[in-house]
gemmi code that builds the backbone of each chain (N, CA, C; Angstrom):
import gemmi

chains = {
    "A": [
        ("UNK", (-6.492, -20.327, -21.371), (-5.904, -20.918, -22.567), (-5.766, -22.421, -22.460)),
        ("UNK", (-6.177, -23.264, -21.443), (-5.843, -24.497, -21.064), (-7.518, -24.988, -22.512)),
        ("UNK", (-8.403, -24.539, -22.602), (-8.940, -24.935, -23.823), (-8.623, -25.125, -25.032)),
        ("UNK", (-7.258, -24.747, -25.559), (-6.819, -24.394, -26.827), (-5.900, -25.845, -26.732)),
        ("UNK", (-5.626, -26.723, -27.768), (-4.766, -27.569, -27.544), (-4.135, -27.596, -29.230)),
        ("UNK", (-2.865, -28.124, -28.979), (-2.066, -28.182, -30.022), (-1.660, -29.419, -30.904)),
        ("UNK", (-1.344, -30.000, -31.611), (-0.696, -31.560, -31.537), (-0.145, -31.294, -33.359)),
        ("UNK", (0.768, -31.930, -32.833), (1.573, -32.380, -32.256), (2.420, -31.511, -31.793)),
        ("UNK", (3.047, -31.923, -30.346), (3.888, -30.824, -29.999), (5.671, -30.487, -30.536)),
        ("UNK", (5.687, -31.682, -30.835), (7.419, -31.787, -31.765), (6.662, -32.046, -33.122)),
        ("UNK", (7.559, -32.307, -34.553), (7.058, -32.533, -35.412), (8.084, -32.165, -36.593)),
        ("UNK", (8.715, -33.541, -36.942), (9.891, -33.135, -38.132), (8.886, -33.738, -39.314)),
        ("UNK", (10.102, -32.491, -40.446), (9.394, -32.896, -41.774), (10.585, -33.338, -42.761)),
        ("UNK", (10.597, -33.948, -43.759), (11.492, -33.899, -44.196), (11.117, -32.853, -45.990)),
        ("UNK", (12.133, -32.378, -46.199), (12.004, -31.373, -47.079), (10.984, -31.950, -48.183)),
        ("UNK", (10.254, -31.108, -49.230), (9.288, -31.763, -49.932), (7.960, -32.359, -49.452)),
        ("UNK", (8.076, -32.625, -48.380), (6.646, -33.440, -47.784), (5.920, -32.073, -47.268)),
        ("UNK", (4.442, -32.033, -47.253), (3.584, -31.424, -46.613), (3.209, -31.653, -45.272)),
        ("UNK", (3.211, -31.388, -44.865), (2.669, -31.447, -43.264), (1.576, -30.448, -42.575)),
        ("UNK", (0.776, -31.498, -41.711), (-0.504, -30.572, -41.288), (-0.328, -30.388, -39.323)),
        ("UNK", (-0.539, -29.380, -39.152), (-0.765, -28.789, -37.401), (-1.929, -28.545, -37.121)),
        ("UNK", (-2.488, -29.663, -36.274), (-3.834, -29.452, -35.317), (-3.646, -28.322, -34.761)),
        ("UNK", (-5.343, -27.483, -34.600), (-5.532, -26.628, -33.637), (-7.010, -26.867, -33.353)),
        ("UNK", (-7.288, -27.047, -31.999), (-8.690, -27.417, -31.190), (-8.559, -26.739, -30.126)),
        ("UNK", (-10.154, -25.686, -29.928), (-10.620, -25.346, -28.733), (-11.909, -25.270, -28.274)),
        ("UNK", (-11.852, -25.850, -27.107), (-13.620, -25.995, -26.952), (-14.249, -25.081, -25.660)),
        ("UNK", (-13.034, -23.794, -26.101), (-13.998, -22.309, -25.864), (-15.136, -21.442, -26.152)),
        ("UNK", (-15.732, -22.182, -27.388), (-16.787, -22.059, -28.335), (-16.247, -20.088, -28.489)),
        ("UNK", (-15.204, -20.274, -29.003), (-14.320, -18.918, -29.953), (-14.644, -19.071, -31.540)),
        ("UNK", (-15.461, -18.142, -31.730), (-15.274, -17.323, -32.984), (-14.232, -17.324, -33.952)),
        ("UNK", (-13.322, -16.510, -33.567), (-11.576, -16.322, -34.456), (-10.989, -17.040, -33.548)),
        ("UNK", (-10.059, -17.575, -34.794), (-8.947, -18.163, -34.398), (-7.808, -17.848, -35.491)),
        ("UNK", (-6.331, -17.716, -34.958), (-5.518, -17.615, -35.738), (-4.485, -18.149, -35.466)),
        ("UNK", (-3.385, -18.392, -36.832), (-1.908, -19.206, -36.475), (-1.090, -18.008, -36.832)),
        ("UNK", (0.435, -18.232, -36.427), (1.366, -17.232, -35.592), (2.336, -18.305, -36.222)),
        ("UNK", (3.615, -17.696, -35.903), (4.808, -18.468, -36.891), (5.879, -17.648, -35.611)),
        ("UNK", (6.815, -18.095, -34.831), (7.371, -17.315, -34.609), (9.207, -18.248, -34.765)),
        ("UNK", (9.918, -17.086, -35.332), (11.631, -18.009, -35.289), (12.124, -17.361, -33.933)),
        ("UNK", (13.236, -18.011, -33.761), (14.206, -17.319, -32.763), (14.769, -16.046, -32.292)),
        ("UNK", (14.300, -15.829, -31.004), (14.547, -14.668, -30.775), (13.783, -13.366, -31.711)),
        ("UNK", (12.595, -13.735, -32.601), (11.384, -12.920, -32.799), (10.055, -13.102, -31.991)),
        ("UNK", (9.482, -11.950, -32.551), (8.380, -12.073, -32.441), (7.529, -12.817, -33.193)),
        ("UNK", (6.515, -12.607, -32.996), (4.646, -13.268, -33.728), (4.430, -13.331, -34.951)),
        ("UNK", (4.499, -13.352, -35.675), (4.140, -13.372, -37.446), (2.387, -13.969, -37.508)),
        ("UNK", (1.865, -12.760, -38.297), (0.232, -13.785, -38.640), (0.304, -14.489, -40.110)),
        ("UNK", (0.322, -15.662, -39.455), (0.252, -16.463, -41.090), (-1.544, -16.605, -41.197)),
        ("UNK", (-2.157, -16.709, -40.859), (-3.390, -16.748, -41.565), (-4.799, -16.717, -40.152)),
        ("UNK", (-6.241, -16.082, -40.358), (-7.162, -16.116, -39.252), (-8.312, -16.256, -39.882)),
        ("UNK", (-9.221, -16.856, -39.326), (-10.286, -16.890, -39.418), (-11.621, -16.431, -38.289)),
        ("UNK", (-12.346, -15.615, -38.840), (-13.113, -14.844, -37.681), (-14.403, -15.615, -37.950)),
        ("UNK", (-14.919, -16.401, -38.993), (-16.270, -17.417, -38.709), (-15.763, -18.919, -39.483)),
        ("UNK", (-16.628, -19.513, -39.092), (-16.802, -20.591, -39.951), (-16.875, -20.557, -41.627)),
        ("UNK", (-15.791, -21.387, -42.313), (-15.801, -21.545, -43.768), (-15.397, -20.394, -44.350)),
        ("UNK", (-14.342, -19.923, -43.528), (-13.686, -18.183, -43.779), (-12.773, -18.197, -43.208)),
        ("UNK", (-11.456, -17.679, -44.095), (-10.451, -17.216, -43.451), (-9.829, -16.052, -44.371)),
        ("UNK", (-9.185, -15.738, -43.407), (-8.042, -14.182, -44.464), (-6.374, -14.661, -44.281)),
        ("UNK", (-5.840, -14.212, -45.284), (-4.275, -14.530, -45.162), (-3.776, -13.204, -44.096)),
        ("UNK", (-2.783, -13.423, -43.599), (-1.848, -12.989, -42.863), (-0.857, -12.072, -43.675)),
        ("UNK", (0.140, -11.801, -42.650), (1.627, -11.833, -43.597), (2.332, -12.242, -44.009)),
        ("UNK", (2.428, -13.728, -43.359), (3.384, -14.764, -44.648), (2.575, -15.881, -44.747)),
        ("UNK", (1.244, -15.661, -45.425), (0.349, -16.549, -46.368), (1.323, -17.692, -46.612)),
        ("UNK", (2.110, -16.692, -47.924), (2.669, -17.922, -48.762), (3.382, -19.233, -48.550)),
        ("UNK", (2.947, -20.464, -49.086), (3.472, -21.812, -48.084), (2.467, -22.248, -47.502)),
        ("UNK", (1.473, -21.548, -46.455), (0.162, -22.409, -45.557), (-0.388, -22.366, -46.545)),
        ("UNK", (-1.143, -23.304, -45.993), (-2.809, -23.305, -46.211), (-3.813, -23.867, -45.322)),
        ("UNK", (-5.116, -23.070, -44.768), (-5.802, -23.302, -43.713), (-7.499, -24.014, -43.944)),
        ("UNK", (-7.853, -24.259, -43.537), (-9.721, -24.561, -43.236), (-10.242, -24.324, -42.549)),
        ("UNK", (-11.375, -23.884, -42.003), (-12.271, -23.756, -41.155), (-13.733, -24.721, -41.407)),
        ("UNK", (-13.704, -25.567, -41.108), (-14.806, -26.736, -41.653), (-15.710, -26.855, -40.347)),
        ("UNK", (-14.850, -26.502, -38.966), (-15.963, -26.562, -37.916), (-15.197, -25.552, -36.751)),
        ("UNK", (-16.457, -24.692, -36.328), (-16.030, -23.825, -35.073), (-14.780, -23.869, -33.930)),
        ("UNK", (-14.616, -25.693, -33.645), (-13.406, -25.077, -33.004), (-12.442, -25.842, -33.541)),
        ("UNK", (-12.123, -26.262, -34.635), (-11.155, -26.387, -35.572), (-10.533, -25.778, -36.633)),
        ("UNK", (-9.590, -25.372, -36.755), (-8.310, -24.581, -37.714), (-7.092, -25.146, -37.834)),
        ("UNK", (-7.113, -26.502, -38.594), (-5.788, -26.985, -39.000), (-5.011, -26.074, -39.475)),
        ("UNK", (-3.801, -26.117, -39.818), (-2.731, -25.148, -40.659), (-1.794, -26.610, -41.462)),
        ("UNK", (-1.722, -26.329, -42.232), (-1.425, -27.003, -43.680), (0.340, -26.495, -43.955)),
        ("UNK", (1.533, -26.967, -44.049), (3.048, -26.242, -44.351), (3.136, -27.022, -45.060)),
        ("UNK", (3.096, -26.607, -46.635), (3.110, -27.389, -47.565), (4.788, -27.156, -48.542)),
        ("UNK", (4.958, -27.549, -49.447), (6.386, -27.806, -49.705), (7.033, -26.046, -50.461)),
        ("UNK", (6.059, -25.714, -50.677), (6.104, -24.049, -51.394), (6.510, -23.264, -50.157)),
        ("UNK", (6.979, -23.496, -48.924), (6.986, -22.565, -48.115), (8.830, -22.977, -47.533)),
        ("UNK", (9.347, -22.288, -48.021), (10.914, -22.438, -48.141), (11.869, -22.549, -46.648)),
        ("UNK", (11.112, -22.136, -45.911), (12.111, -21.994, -44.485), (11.117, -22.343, -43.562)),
        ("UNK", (10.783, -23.335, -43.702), (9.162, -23.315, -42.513), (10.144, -24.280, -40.919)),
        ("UNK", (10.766, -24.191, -40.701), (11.424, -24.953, -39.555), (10.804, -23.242, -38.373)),
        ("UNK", (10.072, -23.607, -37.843), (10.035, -22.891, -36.607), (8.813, -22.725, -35.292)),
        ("UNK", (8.253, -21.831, -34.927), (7.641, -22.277, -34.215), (6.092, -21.923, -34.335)),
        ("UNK", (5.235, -22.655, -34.053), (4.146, -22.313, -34.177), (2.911, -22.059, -33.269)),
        ("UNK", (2.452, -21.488, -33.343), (1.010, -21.052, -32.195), (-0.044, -20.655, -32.686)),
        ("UNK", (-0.741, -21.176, -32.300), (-2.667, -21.429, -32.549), (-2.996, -20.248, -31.247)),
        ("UNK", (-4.085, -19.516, -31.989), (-4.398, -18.842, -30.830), (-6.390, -18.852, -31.310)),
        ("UNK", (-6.685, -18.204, -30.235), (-8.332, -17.923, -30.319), (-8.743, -16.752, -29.882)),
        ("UNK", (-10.291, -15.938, -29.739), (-10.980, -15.121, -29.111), (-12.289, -15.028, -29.350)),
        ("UNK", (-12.839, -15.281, -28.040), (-14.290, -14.638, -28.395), (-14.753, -13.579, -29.487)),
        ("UNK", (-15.982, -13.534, -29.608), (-16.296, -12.679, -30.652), (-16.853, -11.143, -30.028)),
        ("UNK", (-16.755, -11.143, -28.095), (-17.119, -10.215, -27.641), (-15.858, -9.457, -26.428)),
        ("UNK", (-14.982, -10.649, -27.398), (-13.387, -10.301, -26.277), (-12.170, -9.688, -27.231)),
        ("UNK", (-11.382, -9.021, -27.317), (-10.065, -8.828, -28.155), (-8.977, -10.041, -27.669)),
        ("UNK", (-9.395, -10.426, -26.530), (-8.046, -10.880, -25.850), (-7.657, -12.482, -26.466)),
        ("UNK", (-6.695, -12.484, -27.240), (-6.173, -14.084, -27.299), (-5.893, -15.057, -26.549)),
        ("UNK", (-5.734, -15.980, -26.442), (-5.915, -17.286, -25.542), (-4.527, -18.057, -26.430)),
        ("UNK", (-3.790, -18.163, -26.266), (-2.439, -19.439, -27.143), (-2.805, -21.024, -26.698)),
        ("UNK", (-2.487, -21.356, -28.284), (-2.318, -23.024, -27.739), (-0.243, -22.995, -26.920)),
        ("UNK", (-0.657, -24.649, -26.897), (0.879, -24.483, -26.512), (2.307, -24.619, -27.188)),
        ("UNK", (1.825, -25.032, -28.630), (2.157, -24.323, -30.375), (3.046, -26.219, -30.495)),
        ("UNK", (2.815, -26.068, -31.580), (3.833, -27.135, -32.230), (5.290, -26.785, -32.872)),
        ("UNK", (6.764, -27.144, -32.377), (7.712, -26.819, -32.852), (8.173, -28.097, -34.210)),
        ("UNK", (8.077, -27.214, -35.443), (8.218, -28.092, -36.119), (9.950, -27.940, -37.168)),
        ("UNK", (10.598, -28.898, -37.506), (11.726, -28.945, -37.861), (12.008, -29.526, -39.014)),
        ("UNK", (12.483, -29.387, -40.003), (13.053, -29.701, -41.444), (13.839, -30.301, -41.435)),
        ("UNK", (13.535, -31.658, -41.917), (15.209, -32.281, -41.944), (16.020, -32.455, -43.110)),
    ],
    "B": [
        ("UNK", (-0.749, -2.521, -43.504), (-1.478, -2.655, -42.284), (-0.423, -2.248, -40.643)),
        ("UNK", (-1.133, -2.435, -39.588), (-0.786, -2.113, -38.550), (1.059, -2.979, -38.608)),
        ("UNK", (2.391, -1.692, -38.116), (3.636, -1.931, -37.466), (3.550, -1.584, -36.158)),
        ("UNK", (3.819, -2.510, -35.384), (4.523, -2.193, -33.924), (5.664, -2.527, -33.958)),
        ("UNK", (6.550, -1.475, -33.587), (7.644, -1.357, -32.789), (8.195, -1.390, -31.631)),
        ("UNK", (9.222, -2.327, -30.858), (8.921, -2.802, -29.553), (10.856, -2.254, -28.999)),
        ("UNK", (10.959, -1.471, -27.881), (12.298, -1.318, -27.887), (12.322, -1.299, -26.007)),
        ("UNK", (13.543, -1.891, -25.237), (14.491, -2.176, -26.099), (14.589, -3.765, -26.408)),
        ("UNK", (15.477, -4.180, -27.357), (15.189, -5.613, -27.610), (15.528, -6.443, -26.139)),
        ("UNK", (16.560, -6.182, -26.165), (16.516, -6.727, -24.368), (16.860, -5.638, -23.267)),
        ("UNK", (16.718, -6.240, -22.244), (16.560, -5.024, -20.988), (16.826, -5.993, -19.818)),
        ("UNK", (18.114, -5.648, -18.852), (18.530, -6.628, -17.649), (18.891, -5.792, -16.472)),
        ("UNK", (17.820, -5.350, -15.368), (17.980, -4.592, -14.224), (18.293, -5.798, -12.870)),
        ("UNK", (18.310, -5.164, -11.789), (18.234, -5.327, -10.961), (17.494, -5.577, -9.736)),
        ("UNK", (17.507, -6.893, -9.503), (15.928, -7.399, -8.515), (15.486, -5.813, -7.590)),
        ("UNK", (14.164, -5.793, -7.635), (13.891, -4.636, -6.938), (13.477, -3.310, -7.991)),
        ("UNK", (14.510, -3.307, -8.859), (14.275, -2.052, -9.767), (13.352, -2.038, -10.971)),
        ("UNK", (12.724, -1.293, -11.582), (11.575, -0.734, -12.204), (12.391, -1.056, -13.533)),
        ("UNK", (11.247, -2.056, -14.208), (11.841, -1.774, -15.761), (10.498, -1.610, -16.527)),
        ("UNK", (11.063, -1.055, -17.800), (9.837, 0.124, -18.798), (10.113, -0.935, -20.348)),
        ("UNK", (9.114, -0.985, -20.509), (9.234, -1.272, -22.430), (8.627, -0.783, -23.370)),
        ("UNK", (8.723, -0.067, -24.175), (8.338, 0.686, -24.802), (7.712, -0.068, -26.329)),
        ("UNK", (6.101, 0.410, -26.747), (6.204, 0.359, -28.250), (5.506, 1.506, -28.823)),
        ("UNK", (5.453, 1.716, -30.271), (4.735, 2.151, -30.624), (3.671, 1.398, -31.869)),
        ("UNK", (2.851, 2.207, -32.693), (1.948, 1.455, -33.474), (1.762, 2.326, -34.531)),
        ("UNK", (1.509, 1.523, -35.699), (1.178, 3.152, -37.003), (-0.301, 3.131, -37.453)),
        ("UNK", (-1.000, 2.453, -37.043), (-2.663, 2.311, -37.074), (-3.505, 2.950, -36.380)),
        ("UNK", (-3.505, 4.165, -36.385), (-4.439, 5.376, -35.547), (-6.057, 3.981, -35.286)),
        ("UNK", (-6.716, 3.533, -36.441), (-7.392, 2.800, -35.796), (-7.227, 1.797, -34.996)),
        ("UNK", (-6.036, 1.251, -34.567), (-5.953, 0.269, -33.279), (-6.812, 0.478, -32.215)),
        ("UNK", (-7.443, -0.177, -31.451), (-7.844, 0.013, -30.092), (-7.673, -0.520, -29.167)),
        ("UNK", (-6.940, -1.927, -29.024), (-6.772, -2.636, -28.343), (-5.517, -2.970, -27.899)),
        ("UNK", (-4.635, -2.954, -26.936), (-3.070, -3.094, -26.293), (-2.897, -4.081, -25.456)),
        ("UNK", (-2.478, -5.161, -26.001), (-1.979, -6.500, -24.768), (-0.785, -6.518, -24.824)),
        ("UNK", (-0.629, -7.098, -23.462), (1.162, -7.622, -23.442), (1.306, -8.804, -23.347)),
        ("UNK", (1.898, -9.691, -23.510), (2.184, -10.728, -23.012), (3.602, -11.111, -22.506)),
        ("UNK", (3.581, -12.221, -21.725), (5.184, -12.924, -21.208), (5.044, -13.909, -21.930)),
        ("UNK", (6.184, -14.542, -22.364), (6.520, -15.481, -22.660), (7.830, -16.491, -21.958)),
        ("UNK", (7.791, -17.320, -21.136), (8.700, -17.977, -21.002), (9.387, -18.711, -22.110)),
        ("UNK", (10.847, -19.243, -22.081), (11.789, -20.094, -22.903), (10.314, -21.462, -23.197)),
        ("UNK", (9.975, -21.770, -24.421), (9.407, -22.820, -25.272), (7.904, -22.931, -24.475)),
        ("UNK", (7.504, -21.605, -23.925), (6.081, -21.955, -23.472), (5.231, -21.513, -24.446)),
        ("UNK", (3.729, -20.634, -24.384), (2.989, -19.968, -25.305), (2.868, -18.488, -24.445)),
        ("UNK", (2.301, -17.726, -25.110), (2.511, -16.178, -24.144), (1.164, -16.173, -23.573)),
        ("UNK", (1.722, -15.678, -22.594), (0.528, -15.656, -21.256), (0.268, -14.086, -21.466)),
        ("UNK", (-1.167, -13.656, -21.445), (-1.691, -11.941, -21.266), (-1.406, -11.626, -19.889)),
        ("UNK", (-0.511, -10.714, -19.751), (-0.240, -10.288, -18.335), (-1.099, -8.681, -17.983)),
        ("UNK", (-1.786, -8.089, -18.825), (-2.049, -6.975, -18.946), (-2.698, -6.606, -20.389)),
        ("UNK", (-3.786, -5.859, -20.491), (-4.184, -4.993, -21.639), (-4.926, -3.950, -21.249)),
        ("UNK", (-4.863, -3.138, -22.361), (-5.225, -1.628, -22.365), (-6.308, -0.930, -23.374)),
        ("UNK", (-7.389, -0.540, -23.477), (-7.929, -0.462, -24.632), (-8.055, 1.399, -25.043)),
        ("UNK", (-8.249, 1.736, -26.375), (-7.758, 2.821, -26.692), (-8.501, 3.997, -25.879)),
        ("UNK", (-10.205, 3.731, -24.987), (-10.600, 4.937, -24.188), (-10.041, 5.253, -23.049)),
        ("UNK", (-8.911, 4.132, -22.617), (-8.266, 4.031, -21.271), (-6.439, 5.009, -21.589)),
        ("UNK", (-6.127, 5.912, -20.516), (-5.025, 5.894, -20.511), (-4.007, 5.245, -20.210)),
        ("UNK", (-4.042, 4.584, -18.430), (-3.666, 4.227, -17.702), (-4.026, 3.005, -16.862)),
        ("UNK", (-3.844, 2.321, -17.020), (-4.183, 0.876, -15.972), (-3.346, -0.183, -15.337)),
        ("UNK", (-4.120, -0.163, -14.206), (-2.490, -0.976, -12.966), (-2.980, -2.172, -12.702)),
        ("UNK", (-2.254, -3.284, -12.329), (-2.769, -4.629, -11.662), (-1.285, -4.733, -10.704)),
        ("UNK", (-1.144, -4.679, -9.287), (-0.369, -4.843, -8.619), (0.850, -4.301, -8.915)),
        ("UNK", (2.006, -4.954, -9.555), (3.241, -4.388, -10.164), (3.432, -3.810, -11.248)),
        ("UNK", (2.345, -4.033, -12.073), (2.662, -4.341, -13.554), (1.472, -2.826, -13.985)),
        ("UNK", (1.902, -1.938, -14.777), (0.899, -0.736, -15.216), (1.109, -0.691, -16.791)),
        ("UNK", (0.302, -0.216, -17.033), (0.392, -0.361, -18.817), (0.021, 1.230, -18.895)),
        ("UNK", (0.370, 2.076, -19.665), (0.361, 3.226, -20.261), (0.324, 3.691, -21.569)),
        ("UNK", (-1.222, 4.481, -21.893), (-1.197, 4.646, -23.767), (-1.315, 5.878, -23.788)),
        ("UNK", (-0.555, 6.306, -25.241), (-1.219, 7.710, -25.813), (-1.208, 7.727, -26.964)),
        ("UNK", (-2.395, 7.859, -27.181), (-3.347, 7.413, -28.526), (-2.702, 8.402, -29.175)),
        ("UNK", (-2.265, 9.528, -29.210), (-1.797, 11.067, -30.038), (-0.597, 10.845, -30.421)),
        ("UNK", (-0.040, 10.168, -29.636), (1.259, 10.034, -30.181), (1.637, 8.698, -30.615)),
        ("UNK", (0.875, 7.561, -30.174), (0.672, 6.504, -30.824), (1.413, 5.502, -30.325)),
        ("UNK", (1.590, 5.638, -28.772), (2.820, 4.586, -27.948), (2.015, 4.362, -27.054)),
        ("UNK", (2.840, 2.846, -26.624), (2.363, 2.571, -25.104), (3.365, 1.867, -24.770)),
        ("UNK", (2.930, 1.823, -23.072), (4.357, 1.083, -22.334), (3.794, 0.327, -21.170)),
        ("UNK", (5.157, -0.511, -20.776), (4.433, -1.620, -19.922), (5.937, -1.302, -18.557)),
        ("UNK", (5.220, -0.928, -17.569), (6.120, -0.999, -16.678), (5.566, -1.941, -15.521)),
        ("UNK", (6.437, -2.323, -15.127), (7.192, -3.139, -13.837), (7.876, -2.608, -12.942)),
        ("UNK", (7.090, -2.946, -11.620), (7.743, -1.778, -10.605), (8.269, -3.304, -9.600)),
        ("UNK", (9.418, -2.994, -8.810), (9.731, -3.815, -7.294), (10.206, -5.307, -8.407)),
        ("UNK", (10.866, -5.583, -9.528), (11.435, -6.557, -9.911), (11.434, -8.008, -9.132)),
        ("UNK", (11.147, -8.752, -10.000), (11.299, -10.079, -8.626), (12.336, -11.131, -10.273)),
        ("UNK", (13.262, -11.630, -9.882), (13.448, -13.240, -10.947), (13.105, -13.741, -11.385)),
        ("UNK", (11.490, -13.900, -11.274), (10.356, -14.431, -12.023), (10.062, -13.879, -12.916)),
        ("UNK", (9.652, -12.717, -12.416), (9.557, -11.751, -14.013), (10.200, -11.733, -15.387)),
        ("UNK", (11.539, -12.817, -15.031), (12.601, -12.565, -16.602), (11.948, -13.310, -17.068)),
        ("UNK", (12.143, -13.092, -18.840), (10.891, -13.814, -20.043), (11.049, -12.630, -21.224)),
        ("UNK", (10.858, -13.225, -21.771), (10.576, -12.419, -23.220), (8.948, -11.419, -23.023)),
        ("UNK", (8.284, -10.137, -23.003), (8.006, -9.702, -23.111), (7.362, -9.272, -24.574)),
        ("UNK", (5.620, -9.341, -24.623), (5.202, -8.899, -26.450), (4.712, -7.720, -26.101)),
        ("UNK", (4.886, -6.454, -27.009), (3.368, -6.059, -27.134), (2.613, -6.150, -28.492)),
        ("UNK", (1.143, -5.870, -28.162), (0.911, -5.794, -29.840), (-0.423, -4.866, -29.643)),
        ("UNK", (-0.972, -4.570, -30.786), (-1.680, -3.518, -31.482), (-2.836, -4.324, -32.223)),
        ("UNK", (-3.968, -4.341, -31.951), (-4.822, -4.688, -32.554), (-6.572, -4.234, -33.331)),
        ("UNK", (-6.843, -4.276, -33.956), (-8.096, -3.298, -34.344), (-9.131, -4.700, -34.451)),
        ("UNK", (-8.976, -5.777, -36.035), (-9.697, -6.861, -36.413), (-8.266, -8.031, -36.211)),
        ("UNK", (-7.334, -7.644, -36.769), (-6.914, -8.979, -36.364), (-5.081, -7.911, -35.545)),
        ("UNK", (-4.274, -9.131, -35.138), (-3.268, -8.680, -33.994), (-2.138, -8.454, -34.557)),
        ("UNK", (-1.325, -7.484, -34.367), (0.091, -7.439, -35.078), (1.183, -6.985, -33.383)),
        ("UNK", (2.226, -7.765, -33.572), (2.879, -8.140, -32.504), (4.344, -7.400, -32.426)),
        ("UNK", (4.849, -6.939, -31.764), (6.618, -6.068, -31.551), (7.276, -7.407, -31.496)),
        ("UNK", (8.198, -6.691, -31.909), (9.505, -7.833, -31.660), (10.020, -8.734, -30.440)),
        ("UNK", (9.608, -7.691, -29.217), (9.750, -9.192, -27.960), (10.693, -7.955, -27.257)),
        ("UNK", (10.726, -8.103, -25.902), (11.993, -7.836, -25.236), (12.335, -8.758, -24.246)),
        ("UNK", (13.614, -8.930, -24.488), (13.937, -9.851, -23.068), (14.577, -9.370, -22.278)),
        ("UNK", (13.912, -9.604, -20.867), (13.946, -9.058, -19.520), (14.693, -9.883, -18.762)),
        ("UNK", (15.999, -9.475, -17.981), (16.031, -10.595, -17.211), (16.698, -9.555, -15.725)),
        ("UNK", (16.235, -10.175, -14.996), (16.837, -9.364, -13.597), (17.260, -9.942, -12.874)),
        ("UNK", (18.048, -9.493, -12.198), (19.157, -10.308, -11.458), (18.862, -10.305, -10.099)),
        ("UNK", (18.694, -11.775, -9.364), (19.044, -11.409, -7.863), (20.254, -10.717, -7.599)),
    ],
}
model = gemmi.Model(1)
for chain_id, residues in chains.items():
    chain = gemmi.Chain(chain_id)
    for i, (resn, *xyz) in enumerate(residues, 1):
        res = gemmi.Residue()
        res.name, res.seqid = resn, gemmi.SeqId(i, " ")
        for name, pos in zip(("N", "CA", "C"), xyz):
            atom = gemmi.Atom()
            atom.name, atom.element = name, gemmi.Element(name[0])
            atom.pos, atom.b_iso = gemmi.Position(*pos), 0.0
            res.add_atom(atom)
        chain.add_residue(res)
    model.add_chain(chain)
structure = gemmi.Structure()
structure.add_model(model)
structure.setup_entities()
């Protein structure tokens, strides 16, 4: 997982503003997906993409929005429609001949 | 789509002693079973997976156990060490991953 990188790793927003979370890996991975997790939960799939210029929503879609414009890039987009977005986030990846995920080292982002 | 259920939410034994975590899954098509650790503000590390033709599989301390019929699997830890405490995932996967709630483990010298 040391291929997967995150940025920013802190990251306040202030309410109303949009904000975007890098995700880069130069595992040459197939899928990649973002993860939402609050305190003391688990994983949430907010949104994945298994090729290039394709993605599928998750379970809490609503609020992101993602791209896939190049293989090992998958920004994630927390735009102002997404009501409680203060928490934590993780980029993950996998080969297209592996199940197994790989985590970035996620961006914690905060609402002010 | 695919629920996993992950119990118990936390779990605190004793250095040395065997601890079990249990989930289950409601996606008869799942095939795939990872666990992961998670330390306090790290990303989760795969400590173990299981895939649905396998029952049983060991790596040193750590054994993972499925039954596809009844639709559970479990992650045990045998001989406890302090290191081991961490939040604990499992999850269930077919095309994309759905994750349990976490357990946190902590054992005591």
């Amino acid at each position: 997982d040391g291929g997967i990188t995150q940025s920013p790793k802190y990251l306040f927003r202030k309410e109303g503003q949009n904000v975007t979370l890098s995700c880069e890996q130069n595992l040459n991975h197939d899928a990649m997906y973002w993860y939402r997790q609050d305190p003391g939960q688990g994983l949430r799939l907010i949104y994945y993409s298994q090729i290039v210029n394709d993605f599928q929503k998750g379970d809490i879609a609503e609020g992101y929005s993602v791209s896939r414009e190049k293989k090992e890039s998958f920004p994630l987009t927390v735009t102002s429609a997404q009501k409680n977005p203060t928490a934590f986030y993780l980029c993950a990846s996998t080969a297209t001949t592996s199940d197994t995920q790989y985590f970035g080292p996620g961006t914690r982002l905060t609402v002010l | 789509g695919e629920n996993v259920e992950q119990h118990p939410s936390t779990l605190s034994v004793q250095e040395g002693d065997s601890a079990v975590i249990k989930c289950t899954y409601s996606d008869s098509a799942s095939n795939y079973f990872p666990w992961y650790k998670q330390e306090l503000g790290k990303r989760p590390q795969l400590i173990i997976d299981i895939r649905s033709n396998v029952g049983e599989k060991k790596d040193q301390r750590i054994a993972v156990t499925l039954n596809k019929t009844a639709k559970h699997f479990s992650l045990h830890i045998t001989e406890t060490q302090p290191e081991d405490s961490a939040v604990y995932f499992c999850a269930a996967s077919k095309n994309d991953m759905r994750f349990g709630a976490g357990t946190r483990l902590t054992v005591k010298p």
